[in-house]
LOPAFI-66628 format. One record per residue (C-alpha): residue in three letters; residue number from 1; x, y, z. Coordinates in Angstrom, 1 decimal, always signed. Layout:
<recs>
[ala; NUM; [X; Y; Z]],
...
</recs>
This chain:
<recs>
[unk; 1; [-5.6; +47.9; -10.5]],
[unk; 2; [-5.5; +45.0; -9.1]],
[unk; 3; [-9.3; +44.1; -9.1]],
[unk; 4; [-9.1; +45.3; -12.6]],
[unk; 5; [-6.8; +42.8; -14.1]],
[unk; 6; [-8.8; +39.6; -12.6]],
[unk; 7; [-12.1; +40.5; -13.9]],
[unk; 8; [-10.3; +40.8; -17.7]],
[unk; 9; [-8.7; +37.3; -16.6]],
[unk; 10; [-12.0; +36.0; -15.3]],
[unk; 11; [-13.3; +37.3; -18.8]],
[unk; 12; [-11.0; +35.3; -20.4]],
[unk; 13; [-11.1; +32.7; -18.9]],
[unk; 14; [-14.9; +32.0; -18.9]],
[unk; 15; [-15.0; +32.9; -23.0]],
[unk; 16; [-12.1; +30.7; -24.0]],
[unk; 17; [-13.7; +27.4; -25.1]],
[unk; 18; [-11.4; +24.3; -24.0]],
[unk; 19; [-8.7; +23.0; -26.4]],
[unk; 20; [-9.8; +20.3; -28.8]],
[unk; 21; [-8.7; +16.5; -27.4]],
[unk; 22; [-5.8; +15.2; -29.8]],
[unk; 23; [-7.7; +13.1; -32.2]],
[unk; 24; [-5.2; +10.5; -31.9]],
[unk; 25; [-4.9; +8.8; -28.9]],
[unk; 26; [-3.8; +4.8; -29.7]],
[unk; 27; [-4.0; +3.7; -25.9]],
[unk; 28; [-7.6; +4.4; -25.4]],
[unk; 29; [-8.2; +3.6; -28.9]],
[unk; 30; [-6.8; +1.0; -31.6]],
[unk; 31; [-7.2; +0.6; -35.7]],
[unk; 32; [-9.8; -1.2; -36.9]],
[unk; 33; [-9.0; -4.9; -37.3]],
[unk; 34; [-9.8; -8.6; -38.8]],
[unk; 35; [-10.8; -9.1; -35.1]],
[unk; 36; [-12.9; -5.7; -35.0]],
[unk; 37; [-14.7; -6.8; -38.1]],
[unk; 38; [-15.5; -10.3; -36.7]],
[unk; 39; [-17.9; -8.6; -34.9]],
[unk; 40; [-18.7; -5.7; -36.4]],
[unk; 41; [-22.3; -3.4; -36.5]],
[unk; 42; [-22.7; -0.5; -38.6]],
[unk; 43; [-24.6; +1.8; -37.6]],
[unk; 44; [-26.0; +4.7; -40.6]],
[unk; 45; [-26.9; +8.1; -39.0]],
[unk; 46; [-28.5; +10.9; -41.5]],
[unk; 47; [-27.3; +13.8; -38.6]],
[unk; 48; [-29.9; +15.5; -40.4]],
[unk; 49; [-32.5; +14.1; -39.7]],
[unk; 50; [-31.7; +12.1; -36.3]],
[unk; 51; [-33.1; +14.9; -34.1]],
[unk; 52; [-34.6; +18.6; -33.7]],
[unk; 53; [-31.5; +20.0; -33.8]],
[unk; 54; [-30.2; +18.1; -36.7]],
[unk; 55; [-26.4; +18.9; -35.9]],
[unk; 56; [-23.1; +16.7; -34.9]],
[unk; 57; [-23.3; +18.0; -31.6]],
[unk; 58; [-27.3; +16.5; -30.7]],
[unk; 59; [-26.3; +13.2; -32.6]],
[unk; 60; [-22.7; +13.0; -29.8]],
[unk; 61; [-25.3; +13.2; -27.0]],
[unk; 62; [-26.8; +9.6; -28.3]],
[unk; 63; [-23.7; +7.6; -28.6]],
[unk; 64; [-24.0; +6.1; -25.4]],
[unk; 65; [-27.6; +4.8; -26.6]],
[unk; 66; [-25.8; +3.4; -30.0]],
[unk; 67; [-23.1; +2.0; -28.1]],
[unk; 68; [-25.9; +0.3; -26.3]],
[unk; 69; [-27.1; -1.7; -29.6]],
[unk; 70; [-23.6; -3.2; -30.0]],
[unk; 71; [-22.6; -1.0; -33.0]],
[unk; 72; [-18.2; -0.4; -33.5]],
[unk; 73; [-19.0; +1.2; -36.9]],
[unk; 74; [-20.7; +4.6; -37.0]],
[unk; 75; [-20.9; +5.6; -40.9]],
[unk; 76; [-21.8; +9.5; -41.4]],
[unk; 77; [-23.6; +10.0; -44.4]],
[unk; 78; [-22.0; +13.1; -46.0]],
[unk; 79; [-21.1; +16.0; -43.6]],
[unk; 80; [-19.6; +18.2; -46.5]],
[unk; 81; [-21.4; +21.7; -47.9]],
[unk; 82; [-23.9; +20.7; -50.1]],
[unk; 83; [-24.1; +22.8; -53.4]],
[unk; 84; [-27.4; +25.2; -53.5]],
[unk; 85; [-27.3; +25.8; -57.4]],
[unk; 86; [-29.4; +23.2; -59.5]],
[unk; 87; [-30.5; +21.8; -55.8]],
[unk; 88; [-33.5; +19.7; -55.3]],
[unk; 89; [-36.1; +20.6; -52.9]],
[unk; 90; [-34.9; +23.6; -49.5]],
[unk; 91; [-31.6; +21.9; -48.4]],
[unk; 92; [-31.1; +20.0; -51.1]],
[unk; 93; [-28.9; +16.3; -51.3]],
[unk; 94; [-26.1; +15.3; -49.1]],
[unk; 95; [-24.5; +13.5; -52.1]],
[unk; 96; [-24.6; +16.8; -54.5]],
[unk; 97; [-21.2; +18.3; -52.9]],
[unk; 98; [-19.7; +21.5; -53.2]],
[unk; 99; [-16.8; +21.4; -51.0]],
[unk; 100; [-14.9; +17.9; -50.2]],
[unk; 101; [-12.6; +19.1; -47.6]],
[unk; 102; [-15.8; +21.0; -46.0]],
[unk; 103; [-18.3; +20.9; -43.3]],
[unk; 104; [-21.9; +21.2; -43.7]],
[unk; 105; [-22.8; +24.5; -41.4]],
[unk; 106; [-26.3; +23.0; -41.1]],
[unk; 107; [-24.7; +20.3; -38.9]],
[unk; 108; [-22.2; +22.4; -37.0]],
[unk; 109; [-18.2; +22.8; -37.3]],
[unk; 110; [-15.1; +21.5; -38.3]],
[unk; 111; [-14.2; +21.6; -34.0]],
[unk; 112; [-17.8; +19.8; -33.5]],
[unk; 113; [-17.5; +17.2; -36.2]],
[unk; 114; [-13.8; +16.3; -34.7]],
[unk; 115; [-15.2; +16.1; -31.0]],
[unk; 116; [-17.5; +13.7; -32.2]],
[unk; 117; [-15.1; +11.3; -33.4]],
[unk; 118; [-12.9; +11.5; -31.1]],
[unk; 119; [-16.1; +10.8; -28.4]],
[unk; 120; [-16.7; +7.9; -30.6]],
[unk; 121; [-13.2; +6.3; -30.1]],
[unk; 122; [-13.5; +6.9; -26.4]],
[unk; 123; [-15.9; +4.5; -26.2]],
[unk; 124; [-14.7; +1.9; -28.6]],
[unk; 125; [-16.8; +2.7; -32.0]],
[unk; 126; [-15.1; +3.3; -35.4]],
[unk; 127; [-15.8; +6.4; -37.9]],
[unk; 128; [-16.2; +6.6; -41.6]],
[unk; 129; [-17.2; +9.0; -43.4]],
[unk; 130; [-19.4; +8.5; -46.7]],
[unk; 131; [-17.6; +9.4; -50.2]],
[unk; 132; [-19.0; +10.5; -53.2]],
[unk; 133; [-16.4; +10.3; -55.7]],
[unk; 134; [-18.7; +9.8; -58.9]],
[unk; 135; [-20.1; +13.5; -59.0]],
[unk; 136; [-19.8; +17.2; -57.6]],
[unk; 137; [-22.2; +19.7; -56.3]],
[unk; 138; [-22.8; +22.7; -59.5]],
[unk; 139; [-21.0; +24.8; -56.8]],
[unk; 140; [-17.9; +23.1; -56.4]],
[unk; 141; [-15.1; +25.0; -57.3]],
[unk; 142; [-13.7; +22.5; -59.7]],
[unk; 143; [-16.6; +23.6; -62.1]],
[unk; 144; [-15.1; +27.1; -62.4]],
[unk; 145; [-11.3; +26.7; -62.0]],
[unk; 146; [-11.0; +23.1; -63.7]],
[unk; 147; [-13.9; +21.9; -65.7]],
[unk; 148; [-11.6; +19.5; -67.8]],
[unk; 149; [-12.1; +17.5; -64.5]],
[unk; 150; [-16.3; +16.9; -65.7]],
[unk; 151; [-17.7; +14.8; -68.9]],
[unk; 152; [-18.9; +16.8; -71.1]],
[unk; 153; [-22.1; +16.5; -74.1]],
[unk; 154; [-20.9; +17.7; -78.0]],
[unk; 155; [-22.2; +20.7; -77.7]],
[unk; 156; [-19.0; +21.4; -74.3]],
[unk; 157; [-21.5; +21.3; -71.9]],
[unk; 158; [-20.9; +19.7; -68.5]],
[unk; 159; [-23.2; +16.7; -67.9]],
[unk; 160; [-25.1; +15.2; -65.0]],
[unk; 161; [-24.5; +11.9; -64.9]],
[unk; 162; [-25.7; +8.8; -67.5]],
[unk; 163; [-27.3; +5.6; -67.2]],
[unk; 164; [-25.1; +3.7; -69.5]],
[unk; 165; [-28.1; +1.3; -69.7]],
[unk; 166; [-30.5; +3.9; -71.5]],
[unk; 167; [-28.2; +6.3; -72.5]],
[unk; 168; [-30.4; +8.8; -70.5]],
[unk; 169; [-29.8; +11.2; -67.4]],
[unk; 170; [-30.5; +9.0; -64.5]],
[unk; 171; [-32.5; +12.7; -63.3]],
[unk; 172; [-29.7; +13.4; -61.0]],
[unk; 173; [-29.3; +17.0; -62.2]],
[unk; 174; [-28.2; +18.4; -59.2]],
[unk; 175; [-24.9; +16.9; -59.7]],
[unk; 176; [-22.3; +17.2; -62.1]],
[unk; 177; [-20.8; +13.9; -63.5]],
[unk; 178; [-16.5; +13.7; -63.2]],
[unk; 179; [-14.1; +12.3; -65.8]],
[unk; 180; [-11.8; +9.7; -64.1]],
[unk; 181; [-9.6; +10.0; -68.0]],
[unk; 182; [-8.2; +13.2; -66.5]],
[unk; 183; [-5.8; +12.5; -63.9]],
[unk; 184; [-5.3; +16.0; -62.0]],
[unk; 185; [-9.0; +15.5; -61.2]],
[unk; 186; [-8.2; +11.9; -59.3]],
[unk; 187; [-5.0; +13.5; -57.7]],
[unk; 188; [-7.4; +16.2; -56.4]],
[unk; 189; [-9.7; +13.4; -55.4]],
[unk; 190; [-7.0; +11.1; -53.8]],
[unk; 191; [-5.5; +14.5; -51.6]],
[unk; 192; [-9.0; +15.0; -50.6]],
[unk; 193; [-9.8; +11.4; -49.1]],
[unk; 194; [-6.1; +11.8; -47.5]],
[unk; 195; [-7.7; +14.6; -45.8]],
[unk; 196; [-10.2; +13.3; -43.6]],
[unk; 197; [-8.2; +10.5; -42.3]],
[unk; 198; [-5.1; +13.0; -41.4]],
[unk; 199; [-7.1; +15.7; -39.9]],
[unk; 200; [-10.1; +14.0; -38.4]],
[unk; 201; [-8.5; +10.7; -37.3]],
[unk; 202; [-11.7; +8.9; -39.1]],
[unk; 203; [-11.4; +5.0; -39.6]],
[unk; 204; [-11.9; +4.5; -43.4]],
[unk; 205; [-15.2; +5.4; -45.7]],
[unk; 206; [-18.2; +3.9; -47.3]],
[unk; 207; [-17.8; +4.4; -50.8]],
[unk; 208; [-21.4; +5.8; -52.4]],
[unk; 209; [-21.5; +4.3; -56.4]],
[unk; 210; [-18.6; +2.4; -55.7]],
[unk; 211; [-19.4; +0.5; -59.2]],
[unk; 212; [-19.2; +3.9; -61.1]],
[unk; 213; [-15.3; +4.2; -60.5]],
[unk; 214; [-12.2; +3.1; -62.4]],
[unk; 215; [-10.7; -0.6; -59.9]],
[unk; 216; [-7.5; +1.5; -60.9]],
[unk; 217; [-8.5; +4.5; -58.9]],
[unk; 218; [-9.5; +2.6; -55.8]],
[unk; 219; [-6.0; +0.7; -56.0]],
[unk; 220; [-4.0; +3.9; -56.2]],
[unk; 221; [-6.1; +6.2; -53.6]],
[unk; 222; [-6.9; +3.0; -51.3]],
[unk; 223; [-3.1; +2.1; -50.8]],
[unk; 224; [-2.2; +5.9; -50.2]],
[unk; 225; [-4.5; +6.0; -47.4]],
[unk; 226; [-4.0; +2.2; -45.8]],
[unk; 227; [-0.2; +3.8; -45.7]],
[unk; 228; [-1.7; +6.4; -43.3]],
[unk; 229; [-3.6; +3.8; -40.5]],
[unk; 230; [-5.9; +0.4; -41.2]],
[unk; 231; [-9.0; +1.4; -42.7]],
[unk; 232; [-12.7; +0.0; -43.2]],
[unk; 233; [-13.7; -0.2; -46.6]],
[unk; 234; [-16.9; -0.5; -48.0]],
[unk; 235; [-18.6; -0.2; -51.5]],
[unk; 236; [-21.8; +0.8; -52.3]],
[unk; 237; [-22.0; -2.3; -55.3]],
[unk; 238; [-22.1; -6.2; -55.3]],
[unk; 239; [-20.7; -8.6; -57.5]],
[unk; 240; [-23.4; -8.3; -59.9]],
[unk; 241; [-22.4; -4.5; -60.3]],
[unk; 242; [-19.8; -4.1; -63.4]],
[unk; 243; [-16.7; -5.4; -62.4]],
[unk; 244; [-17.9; -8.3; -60.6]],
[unk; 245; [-15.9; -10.1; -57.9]],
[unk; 246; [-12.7; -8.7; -59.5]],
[unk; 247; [-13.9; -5.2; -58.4]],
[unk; 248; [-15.1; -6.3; -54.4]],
[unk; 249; [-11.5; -6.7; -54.3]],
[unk; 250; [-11.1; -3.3; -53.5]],
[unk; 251; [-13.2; -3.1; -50.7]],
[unk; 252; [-13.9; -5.0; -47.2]],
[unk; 253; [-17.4; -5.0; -47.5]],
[unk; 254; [-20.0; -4.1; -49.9]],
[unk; 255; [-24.2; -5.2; -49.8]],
[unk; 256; [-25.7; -7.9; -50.0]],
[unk; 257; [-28.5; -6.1; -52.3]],
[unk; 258; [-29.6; -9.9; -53.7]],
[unk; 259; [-30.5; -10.9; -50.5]],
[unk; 260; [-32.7; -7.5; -49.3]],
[unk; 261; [-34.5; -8.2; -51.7]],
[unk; 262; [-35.1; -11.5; -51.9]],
[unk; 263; [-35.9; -11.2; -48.1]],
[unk; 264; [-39.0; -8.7; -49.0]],
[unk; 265; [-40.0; -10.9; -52.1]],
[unk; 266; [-40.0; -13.9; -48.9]],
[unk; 267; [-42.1; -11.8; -47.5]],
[unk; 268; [-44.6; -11.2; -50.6]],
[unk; 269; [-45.0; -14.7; -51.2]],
[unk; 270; [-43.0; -14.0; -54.6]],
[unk; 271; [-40.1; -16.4; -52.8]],
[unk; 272; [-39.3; -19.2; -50.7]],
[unk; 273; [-37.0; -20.3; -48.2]],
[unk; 274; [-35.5; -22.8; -51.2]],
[unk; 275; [-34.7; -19.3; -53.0]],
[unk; 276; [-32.3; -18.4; -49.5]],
[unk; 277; [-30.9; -21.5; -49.9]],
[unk; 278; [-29.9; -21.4; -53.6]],
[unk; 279; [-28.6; -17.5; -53.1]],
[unk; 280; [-26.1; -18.6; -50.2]],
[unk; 281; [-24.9; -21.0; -52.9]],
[unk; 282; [-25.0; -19.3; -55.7]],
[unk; 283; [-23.7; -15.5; -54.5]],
[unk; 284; [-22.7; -15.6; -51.0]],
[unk; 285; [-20.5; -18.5; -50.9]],
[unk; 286; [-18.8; -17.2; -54.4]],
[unk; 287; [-17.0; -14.4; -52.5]],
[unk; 288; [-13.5; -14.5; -50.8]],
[unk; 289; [-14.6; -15.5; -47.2]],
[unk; 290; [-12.3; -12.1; -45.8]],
[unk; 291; [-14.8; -10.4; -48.1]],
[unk; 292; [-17.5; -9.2; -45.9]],
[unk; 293; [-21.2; -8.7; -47.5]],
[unk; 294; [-23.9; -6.1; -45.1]],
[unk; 295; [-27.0; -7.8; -44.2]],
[unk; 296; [-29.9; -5.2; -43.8]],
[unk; 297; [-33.6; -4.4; -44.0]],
[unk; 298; [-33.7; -0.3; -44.2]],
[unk; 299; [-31.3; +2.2; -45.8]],
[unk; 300; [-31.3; +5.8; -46.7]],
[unk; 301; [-32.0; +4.8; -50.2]],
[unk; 302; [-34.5; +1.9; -48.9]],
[unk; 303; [-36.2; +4.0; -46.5]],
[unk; 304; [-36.4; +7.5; -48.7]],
[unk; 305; [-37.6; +6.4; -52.1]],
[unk; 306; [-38.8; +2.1; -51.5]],
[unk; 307; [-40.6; +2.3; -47.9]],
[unk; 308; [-40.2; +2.3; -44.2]],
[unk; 309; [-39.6; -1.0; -42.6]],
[unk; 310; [-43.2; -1.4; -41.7]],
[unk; 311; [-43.9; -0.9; -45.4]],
[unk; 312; [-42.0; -3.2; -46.2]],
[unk; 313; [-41.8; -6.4; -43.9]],
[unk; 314; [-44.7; -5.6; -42.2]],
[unk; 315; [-44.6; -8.4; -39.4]],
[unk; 316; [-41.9; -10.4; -40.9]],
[unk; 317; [-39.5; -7.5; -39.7]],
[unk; 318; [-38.3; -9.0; -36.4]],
[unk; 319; [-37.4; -12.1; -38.3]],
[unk; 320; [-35.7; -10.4; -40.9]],
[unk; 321; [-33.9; -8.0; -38.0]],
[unk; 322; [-32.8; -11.6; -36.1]],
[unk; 323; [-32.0; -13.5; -39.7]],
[unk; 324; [-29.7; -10.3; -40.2]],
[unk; 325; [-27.7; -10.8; -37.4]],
[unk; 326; [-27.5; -14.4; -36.9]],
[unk; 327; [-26.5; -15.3; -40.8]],
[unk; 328; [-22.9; -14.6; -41.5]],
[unk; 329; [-22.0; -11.0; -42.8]],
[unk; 330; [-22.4; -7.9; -40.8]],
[unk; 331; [-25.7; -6.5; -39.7]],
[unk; 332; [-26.5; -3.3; -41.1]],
[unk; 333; [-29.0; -0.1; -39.1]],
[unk; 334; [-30.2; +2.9; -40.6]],
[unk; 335; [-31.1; +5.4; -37.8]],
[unk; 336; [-34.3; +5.3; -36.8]],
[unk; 337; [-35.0; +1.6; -37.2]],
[unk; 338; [-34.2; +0.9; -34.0]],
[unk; 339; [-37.1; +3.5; -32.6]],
[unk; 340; [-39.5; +1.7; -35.2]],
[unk; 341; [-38.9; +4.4; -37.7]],
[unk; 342; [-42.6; +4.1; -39.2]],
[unk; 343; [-42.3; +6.7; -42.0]],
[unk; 344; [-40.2; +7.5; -45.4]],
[unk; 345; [-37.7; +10.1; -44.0]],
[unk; 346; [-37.8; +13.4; -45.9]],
[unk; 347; [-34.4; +13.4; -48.3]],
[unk; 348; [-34.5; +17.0; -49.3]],
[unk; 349; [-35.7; +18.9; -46.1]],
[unk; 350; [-35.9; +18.5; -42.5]],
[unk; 351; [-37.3; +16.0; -40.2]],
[unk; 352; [-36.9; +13.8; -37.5]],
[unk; 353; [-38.4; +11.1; -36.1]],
[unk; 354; [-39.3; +10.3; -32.8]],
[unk; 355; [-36.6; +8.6; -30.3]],
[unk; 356; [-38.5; +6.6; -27.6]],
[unk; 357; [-37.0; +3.0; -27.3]],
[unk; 358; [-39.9; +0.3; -27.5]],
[unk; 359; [-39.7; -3.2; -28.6]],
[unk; 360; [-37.3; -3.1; -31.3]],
[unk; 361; [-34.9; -1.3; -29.9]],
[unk; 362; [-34.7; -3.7; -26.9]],
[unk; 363; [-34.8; -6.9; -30.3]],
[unk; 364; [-31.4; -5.4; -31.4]],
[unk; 365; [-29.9; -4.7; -27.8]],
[unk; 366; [-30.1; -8.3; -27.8]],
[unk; 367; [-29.0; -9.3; -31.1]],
[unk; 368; [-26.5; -7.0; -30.8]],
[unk; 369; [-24.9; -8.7; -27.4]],
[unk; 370; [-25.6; -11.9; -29.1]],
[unk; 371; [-23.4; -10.3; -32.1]],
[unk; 372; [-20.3; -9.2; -29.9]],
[unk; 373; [-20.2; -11.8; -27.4]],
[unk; 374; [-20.6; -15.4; -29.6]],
[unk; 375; [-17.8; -16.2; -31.5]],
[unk; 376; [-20.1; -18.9; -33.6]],
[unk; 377; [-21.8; -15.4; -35.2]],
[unk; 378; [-18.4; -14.4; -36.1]],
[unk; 379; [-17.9; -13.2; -39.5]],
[unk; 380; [-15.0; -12.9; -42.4]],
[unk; 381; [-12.5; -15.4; -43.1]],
[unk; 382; [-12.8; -16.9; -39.4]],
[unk; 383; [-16.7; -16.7; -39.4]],
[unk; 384; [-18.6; -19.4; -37.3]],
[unk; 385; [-19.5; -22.4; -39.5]],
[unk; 386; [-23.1; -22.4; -40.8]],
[unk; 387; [-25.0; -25.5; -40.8]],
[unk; 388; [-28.5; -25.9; -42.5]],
[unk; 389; [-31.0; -27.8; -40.7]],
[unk; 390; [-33.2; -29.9; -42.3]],
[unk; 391; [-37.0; -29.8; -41.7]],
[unk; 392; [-40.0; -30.8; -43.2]],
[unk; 393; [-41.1; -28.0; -44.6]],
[unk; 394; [-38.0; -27.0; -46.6]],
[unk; 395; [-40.1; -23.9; -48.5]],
[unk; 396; [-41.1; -22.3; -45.6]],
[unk; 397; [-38.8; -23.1; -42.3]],
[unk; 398; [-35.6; -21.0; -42.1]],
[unk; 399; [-33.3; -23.5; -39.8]],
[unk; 400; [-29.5; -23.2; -39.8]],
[unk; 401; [-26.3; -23.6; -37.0]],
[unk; 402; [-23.9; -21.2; -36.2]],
[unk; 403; [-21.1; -22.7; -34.3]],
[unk; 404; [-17.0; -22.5; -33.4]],
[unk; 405; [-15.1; -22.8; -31.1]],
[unk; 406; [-17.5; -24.8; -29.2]],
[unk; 407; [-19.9; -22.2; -29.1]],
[unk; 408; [-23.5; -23.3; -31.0]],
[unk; 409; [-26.5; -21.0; -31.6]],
[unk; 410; [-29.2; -21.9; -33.6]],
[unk; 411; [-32.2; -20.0; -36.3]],
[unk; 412; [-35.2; -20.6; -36.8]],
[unk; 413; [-38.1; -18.9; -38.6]],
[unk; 414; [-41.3; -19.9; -39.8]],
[unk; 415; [-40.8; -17.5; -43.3]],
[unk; 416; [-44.5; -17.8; -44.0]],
[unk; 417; [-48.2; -15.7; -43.4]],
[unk; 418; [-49.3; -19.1; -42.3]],
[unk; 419; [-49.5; -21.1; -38.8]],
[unk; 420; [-47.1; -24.3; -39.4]],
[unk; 421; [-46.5; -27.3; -38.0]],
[unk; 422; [-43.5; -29.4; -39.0]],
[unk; 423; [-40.4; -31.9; -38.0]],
[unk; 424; [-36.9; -31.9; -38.0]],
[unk; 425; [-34.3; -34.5; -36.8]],
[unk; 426; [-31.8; -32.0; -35.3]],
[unk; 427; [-31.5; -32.6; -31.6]],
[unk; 428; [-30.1; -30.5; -29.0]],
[unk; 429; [-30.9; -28.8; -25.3]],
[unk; 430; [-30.6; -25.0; -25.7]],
[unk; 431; [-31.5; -21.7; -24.2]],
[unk; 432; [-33.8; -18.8; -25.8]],
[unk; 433; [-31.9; -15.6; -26.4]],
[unk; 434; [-35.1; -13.6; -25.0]],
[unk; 435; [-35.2; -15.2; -21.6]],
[unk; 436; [-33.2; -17.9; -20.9]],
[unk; 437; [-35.7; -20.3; -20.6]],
[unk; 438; [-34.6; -24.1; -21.9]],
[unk; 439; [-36.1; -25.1; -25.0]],
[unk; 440; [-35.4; -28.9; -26.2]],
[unk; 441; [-35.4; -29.4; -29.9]],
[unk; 442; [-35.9; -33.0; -31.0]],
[unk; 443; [-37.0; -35.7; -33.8]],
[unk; 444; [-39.8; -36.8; -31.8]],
[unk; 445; [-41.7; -33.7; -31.6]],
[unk; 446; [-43.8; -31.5; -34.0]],
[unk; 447; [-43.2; -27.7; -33.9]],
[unk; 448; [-45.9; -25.4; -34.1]],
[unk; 449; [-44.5; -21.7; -35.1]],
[unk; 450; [-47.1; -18.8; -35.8]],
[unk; 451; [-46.7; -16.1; -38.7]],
[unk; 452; [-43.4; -15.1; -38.8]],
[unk; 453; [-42.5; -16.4; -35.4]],
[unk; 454; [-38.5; -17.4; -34.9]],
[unk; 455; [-36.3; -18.6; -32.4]],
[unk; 456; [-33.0; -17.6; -31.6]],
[unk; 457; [-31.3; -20.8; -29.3]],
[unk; 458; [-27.7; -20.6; -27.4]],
[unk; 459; [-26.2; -23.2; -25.4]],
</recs>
């Protein structure tokens, strides 16, 4: 009898998995801050398409590797059921959901998606999770029990969503557009944001058409949830988006979409360096300096539908990676990138990419220590000072300052397909970032930079 009752508590014992961790836990981990944000990396992951496996469980197994880059901001594009009816290609969109307090099975559980955040705060990196409050999935349930909740054509019919430029379906038709006139359907929307941050513990969201939304929607939900912790907001717009500045208001971050692309129309020969200077004057410096504006050279917009990196920038790409990082804002990776993601990444089906760390990865290992450790790279309202530094070739050499507190780093990039040589009266004994080898700059010599070449320079 006895032998009988400790093999069924054996049994037990080995086939019980262990408790979940609390997901709150504010001695090992605190809210995200101003100071957090000085600082800040934000790191995309498509858990898709990050491994084999493609589940929350492979991508956990990593975080070590992410932590390595510097990133405190992991943003998980959408982890919720996507909708099968009306979907595009075998697993269909991440941003056509049918289920907002959900959990993609294709990625793993509820239990797997919690572990992971709460691994993530072990080791000092925030969580959001992306939002897609513009639009549902044809599954979600809203389209059967309420579907006062969607726009509608004359004929009653719900709609996929409309550019207002053309008038025309933007070709979205996988998702179902939602009418922010009917407010049951933003209480609904509110209680489901509430959710995540209750029941997951996660540390605010990116906010996908951020544009698309009543301001007075964002001010209601947002204050609901900042009553619950401090929370990272960003907002998939800019201040060219309607709205304008009033709407970034909102939000802690959004993109700096103006200056992506004027980076790869540097790179073209479509721009100049003058053009950099004139959009730090002209839309950078127009926004509140708490206001915080992602520097980046590859999305999952970017990468999916306008090119990989290599596409792209071509050579210029480590330039652009280091001009990312060293100009105020906060530097912005989409998975892969960091393994020299040489392909468009499948949207609507599986893949991967390979995850062997080479010289990019080892670029923004030290951009990223550079990033956390300098308080001249600071951003936000107490970002280090930039300085431009004149040179002689104005339209093609990149040179500015970052400094405070007594801290000093220096950029600069040839932005050119052309071997250079200019002149510049800044003066100064520094160190390379790479190496630590001393590098003097002064008026009496005449710098010769190759292609795309750039120096990054501490004290």
């Amino acid at each position: 009898m006895k032998k009988t009752i400790l093999i069924i508590i054996s049994f037990i014992f080995i086939n019980c998995k262990p408790p979940l961790p609390e997901p709150r836990n504010p001695i090992i981990f605190n809210p995200i801050s101003n100071e957090s944000l000085a600082k800040g990396i934000i790191y995309e992951v498509n858990i898709r398409q990050y491994s084999n496996e493609g589940t929350f469980n492979a991508f956990s197994k990593d975080l070590s590797k992410i932590k390595e880059l510097g990133v405190n901001i992991i943003w998980l594009m959408p982890t919720y059921p996507i909708s099968k009816t009306k979907s595009k290609g075998t697993l269909g969109s991440y941003y056509a959901v049918s289920d907002y307090k959900g959990v993609n099975p294709e990625f793993g559980t509820l239990e797997d998606l919690k572990r992971l955040v709460y691994k993530a705060h072990q080791m000092g990196i925030y969580v959001i999770f992306d939002w897609v409050p513009g639009h549902t999935g044809w599954d979600h349930i809203w389209i059967k029990e309420h579907p006062e909740f969607y726009l509608k054509n004359e004929a009653g019919e719900i709609i996929d969503p409309i550019d207002p430029r053309t008038g025309e379906s933007f070709g979205w038709t996988d998702v179902a557009d939602l009418n922010y006139d009917n407010s049951s359907m933003r209480e609904a929307m509110k209680k489901a944001m509430l959710y995540w941050i209750k029941e997951v513990d996660i540390d605010g969201y990116r906010v996908d058409q951020a544009y698309a939304v009543p301001m007075d929607f964002y001010e209601n939900t947002f204050a609901a949830i900042k009553k619950l912790k401090p929370v990272f907001l960003l907002g998939e717009t800019d201040a060219n988006h309607p709205g304008g500045m009033e709407h970034l208001k909102n939000f802690n971050a959004s993109y700096d979409f103006p200056g992506y692309h004027l980076t790869k129309d540097i790179v073209h020969g479509h721009k100049s360096v003058n053009d950099y200077a004139n959009h730090r004057e002209n839309f950078i410096l127009k926004h509140d300096p708490a206001h915080l504006l992602l520097n980046f050279v590859s999305s999952h917009d970017e990468n999916a539908w306008a090119g990989s990196v290599d596409e792209l920038y071509g050579e210029a790409a480590h330039a652009m990676m280091a001009l990312n990082y060293m100009a105020p804002g906060l530097p912005f990776l989409y998975s892969g990138v960091e393994y020299d993601l040489n392909k468009r990444l499948l949207f609507f089906e599986k893949d991967s990419f390979p995850r062997v760390a080479g010289e990019t990865y080892q670029l923004l290992k030290q951009l990223g220590e550079l990033k956390t450790t300098h308080p001249a790279l600071h951003a936000g309202k107490e970002a280090g000072k930039y300085s431009p530094i004149e040179t002689s070739l104005r339209d093609k050499v990149l040179a500015f300052e970052r400094s405070k507190a007594g801290d000093t780093i220096v950029y600069i990039a040839n932005m050119s397909k052309d071997h250079i040589g200019f002149t510049s009266p800044y003066n100064g004994m520094f160190k390379r970032y790479q190496d630590n080898k001393p590098k003097r700059l002064s008026y009496s010599y005449e710098y010769r930079m190759r292609p795309w070449e750039f120096w990054v320079l501490t004290k």
